[in-house]
C-alpha positions as CSV (number, residue, x, y, z in Angstrom):
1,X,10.5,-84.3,217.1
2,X,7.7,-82.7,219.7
3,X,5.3,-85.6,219.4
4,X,1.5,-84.6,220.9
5,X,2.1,-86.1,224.3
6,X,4.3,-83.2,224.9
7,X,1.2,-80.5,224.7
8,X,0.4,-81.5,227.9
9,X,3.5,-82.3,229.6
10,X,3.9,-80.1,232.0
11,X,0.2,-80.6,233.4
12,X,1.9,-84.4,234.6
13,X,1.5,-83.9,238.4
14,X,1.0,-86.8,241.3
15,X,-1.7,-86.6,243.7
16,X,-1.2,-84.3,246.7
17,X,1.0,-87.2,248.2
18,X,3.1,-87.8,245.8
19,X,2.1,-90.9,244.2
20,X,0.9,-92.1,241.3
21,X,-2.6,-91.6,239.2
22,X,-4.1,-93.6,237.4
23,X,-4.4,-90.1,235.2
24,X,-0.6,-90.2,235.5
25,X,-0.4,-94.0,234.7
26,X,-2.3,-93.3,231.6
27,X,-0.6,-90.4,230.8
28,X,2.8,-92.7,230.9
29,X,1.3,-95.6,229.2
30,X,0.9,-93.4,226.2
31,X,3.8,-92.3,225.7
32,X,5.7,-95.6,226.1
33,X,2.8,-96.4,223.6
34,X,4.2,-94.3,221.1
35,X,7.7,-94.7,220.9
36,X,8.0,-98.5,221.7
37,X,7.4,-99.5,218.0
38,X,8.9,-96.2,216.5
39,X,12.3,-98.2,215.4
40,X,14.1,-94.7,214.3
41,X,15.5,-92.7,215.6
42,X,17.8,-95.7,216.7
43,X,21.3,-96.7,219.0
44,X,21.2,-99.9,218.1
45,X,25.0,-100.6,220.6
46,X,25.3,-103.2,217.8
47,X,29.0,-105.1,217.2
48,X,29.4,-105.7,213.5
49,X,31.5,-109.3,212.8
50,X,31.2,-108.9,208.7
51,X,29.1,-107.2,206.5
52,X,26.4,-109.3,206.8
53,X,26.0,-108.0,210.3
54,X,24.9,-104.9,209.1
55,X,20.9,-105.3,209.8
56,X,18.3,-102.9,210.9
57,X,17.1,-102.9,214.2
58,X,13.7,-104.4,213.5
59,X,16.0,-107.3,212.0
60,X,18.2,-107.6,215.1
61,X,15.8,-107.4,218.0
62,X,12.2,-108.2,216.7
63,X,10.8,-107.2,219.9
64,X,12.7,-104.4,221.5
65,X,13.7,-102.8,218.4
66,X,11.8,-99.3,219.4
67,X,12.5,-96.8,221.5
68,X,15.8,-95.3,220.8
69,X,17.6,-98.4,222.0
70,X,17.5,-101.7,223.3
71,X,17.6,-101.3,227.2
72,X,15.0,-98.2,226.6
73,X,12.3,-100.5,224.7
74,X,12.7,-103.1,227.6
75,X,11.9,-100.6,230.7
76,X,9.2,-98.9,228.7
77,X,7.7,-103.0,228.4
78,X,8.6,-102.9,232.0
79,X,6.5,-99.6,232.8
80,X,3.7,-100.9,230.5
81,X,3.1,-104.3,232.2
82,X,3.5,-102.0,235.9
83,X,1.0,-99.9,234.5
84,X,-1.5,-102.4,233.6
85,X,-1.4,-104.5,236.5
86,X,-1.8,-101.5,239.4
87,X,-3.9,-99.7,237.1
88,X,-6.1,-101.6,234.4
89,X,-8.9,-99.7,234.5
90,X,-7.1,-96.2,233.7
91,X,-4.7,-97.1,231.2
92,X,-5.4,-98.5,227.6
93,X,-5.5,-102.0,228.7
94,X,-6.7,-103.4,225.6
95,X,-3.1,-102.1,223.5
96,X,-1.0,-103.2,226.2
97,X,-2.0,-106.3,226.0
98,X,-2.4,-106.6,222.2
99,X,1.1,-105.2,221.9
100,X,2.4,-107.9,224.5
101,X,0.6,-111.0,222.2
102,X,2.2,-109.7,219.6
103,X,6.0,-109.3,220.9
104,X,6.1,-111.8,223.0
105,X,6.0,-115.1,221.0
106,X,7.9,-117.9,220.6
107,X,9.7,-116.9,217.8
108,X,10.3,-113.7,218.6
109,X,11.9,-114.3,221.8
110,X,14.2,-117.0,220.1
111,X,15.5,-114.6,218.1
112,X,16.6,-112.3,220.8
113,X,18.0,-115.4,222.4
114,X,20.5,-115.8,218.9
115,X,21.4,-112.0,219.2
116,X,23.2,-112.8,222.7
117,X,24.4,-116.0,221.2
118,X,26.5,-114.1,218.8
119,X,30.1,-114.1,220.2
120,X,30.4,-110.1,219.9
121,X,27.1,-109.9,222.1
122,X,29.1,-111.3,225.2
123,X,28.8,-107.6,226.8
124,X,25.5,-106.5,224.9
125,X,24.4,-103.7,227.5
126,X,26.0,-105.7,230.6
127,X,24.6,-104.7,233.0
128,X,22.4,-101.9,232.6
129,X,19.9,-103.9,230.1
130,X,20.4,-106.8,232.0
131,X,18.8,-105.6,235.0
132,X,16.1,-104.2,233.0
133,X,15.1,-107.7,231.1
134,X,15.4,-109.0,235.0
135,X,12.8,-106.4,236.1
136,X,10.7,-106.5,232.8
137,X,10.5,-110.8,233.4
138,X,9.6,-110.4,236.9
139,X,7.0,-107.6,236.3
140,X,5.2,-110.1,233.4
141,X,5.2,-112.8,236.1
142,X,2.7,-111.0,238.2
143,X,0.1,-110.9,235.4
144,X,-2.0,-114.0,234.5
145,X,-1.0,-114.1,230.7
146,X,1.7,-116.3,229.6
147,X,4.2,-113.4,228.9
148,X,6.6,-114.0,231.0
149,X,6.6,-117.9,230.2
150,X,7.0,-117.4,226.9
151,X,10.0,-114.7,227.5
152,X,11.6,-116.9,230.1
153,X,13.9,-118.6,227.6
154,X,15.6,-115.3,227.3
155,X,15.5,-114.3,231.3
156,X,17.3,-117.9,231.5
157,X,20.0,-116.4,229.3
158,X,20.2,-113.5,231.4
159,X,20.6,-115.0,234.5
160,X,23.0,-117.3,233.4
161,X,25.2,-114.0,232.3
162,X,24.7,-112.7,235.4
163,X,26.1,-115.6,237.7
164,X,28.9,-115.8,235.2
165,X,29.7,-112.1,235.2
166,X,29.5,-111.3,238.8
167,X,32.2,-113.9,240.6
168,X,34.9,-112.1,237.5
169,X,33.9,-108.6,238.6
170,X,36.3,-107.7,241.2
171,X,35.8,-104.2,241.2
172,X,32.5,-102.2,240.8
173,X,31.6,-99.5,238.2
174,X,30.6,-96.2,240.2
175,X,29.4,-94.3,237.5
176,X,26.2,-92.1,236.8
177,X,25.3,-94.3,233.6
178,X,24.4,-97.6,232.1
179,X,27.3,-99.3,233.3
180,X,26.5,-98.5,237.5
181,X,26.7,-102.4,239.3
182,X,24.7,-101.0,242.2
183,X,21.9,-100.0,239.8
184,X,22.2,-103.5,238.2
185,X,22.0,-105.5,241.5
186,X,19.3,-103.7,242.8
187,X,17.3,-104.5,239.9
188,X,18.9,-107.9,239.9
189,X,17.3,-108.5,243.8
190,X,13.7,-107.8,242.5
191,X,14.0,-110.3,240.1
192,X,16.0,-113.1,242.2
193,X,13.0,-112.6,245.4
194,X,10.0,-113.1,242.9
195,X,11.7,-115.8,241.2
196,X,11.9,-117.5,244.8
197,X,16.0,-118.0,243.5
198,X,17.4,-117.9,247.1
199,X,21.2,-118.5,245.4
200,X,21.0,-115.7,243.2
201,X,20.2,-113.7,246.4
202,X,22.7,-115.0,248.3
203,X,25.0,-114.1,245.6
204,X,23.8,-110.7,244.9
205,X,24.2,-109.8,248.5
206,X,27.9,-111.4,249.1
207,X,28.9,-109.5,245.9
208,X,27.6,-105.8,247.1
209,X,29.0,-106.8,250.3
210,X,32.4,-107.2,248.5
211,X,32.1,-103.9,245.9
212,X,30.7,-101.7,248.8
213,X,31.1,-103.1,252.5
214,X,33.7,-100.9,253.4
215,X,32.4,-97.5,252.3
216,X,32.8,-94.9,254.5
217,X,31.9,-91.0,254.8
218,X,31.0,-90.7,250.8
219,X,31.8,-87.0,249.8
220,X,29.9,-86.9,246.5
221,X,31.7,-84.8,245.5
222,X,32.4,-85.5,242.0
223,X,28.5,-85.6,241.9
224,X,26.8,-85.2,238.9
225,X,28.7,-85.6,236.1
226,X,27.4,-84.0,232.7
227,X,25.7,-87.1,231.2
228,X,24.7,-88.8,234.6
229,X,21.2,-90.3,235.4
230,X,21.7,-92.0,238.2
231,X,23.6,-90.6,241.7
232,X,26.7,-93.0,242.6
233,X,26.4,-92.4,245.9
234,X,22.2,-92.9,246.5
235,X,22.0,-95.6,244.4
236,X,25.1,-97.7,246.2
237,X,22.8,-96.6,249.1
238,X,20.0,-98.3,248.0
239,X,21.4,-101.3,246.6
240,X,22.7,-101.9,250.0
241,X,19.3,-101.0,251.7
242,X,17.8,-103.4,249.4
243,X,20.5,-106.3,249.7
244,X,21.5,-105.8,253.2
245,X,19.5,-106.7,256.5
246,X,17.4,-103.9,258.3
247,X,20.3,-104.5,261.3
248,X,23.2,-104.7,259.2
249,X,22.0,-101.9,256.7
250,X,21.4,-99.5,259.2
251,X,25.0,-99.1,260.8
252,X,26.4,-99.2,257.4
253,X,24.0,-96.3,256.0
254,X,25.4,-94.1,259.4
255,X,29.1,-94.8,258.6
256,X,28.5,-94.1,254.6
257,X,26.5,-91.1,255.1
258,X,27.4,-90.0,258.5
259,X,26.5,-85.9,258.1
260,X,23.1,-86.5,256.3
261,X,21.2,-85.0,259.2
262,X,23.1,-81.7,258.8
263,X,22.2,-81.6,255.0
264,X,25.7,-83.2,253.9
265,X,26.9,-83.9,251.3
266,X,25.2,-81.1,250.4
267,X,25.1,-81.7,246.5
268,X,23.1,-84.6,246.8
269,X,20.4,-82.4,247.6
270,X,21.1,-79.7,245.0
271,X,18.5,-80.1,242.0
272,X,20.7,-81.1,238.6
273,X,20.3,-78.1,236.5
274,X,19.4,-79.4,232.6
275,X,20.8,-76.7,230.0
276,X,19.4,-78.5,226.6
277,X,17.0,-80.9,226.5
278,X,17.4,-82.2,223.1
279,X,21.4,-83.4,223.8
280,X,20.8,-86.5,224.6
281,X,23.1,-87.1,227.3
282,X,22.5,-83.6,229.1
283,X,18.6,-84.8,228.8
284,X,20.2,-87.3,231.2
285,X,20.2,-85.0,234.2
286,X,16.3,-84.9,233.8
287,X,16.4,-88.7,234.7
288,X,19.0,-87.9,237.3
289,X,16.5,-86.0,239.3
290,X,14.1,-88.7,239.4
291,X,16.5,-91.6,240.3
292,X,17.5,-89.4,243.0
293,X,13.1,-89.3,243.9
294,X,13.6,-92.5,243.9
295,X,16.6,-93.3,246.3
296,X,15.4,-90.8,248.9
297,X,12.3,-92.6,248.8
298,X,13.2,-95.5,249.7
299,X,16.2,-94.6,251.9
300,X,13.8,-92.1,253.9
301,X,11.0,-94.7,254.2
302,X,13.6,-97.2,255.6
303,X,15.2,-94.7,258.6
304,X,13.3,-94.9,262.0
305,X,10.4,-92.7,262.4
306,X,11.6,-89.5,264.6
307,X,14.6,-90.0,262.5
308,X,15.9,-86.3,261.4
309,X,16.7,-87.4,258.1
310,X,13.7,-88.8,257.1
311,X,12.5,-85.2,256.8
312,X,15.4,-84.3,254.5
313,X,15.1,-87.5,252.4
314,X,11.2,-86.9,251.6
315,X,11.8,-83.0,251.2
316,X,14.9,-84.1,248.7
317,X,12.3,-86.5,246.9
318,X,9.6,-84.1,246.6
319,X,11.9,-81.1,245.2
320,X,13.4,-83.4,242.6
321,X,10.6,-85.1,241.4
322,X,8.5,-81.5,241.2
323,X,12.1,-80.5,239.1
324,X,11.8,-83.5,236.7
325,X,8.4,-84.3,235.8
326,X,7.6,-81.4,233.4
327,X,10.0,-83.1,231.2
328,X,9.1,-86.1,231.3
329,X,7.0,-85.7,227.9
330,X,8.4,-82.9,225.3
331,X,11.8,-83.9,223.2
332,X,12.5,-87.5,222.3
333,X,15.9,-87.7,223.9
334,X,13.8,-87.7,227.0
335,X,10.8,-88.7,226.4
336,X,11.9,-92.6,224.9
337,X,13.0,-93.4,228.4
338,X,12.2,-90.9,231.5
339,X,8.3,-92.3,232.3
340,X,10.1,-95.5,233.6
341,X,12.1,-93.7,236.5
342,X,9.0,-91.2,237.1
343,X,7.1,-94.7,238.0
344,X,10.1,-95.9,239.8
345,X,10.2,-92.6,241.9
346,X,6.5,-92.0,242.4
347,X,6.1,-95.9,243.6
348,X,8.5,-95.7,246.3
349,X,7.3,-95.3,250.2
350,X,7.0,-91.7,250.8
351,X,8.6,-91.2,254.0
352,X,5.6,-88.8,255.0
């Protein structure tokens, strides 16, 4: 299961900043390239009703049916369409866009559309692919082909899930996984500012100002858990940093994280150690450290400059994403979704 991307995997290196390539970019591309239509191995997360229910991915999910699974297949669209509009002339423009006439048709999309009308569906990866389809629609948007008008039927049934969802969520999932609701709204936000949908906003930010308002003095210390890609604790702070006012974020980032300058909680900055990269949910760690990238990214960029943790925020990037992107390529348990948070972590404001 080494595919030929992962000969060169551990040559994947940013520029002496810390941002993306456009060798990088191209690098990515082809990988999400080659697993995007590759429907098995598969987790298809699929609730049977009868026997006739029992289909094959392809048959389920005409366009995201590659990939491993559903929510992977939409990021790695995601990435693609990233790719190709910040770097057109490095990455193999002319597939992207062939693959993107070809999933992205009328049809097709109306056939995802009667997957989430299915009354089992009612939870299909709430919210984790949700966020993803938001981020994939808004991505499409930016590029002069009619992708994303063509998908839109299918973002409308997102959104609509998400304004019914949130107002019965009372309490928020603070996991390291799929299920996370600060991962989901910060996704969500993207999506609700490009779409010029001022109510969603507004909504979005009242509902992370209910789930996480009151936080004070995190301890992370339960932090990371076995099969965790994303940090509890970083990405509530970044949904918030996102959401929240620059005045109203900052006091609530000092009372959340009040010993950050003195290096605490100290296992937020510890690099996630990855004992076996072909278990699937250890391979998770791996994405762990890039989320992390990520966070510290853009948590770093938004402190004041002369701000002592700005230091420890870009330092904390740096080390994790120089831990993580070796594996980015190599076995398929990583390598069907990983690229997508190397982008997200290697976009981010660097704080230097």
């Amino acid at each position: 299961m080494r595919p030929a991307a992962a000969d060169d995997a551990k040559s994947l290196s940013p520029d002496g900043e810390g941002r993306l390539t456009g060798e990088l970019a191209a690098r990515f591309a082809r990988i999400a390239l080659g697993h995007v239509g590759r429907e098995y191995p598969n987790n298809p997360d699929h609730a049977l009703a009868g026997p006739e229910d029992a289909l094959t991915p392809r048959a389920l999910h005409p366009i995201f049916y590659g990939s491993y699974d559903w929510h992977s297949c939409v990021h790695s669209h995601w990435m693609l369409a990233h790719l190709l509009r910040r770097f057109p002339d490095a990455v193999p423009a002319d597939e992207i866009r062939a693959l993107f006439d070809d999933r992205f048709t009328p049809r097709k999309v109306a056939a995802e559309c009667a997957y989430f009308a299915r009354p089992t569906a009612r939870g299909f990866k709430r919210p984790y692919g949700w966020a993803w389809l938001l981020a994939l629609a808004a991505e499409l948007g930016r590029h002069p082909a009619p992708w994303a008008a063509t998908l839109a039927p299918l973002t409308q049934v997102i959104v609509e899930r998400v304004r019914a969802f949130l107002p019965l969520a009372v309490y928020p999932m603070r996991v390291g996984t799929h299920f996370n609701t600060a991962f989901a709204l910060r996704l969500f936000a993207d999506w609700a500012e490009a779409s010029g949908d001022g109510a969603l906003l507004d909504l979005l930010r009242d509902t992370a100002r209910g789930w996480y308002g009151q936080d004070v003095d995190c301890p992370a210390w339960g932090e990371p858990g076995l099969d965790e890609f994303l940090s509890p604790s970083l990405i509530e702070a970044e949904c918030m940093r996102r959401l929240l006012p620059a005045g109203e974020f900052g006091p609530w980032f000092d009372r959340f994280f009040p010993r950050l300058a003195a290096g605490e909680p100290a296992t937020l900055f510890r690099l996630p150690r990855v004992t076996d990269r072909t278990d699937g949910k250890i391979a998770h760690l791996d994405g762990l450290a890039l989320s992390r990238a990520w966070c510290w990214r853009e948590l770093g960029h938004a402190l004041p400059a002369g701000d002592p943790r700005r230091d420890r925020a870009a330092a904390s990037a740096a080390a994790h994403l120089a831990a993580a992107l070796p594996h980015v390529a190599g076995d398929y348990m990583g390598e069907h979704w990983l690229a997508s948070f190397a982008v997200l972590a290697l976009e981010a404001p660097n704080a230097d």
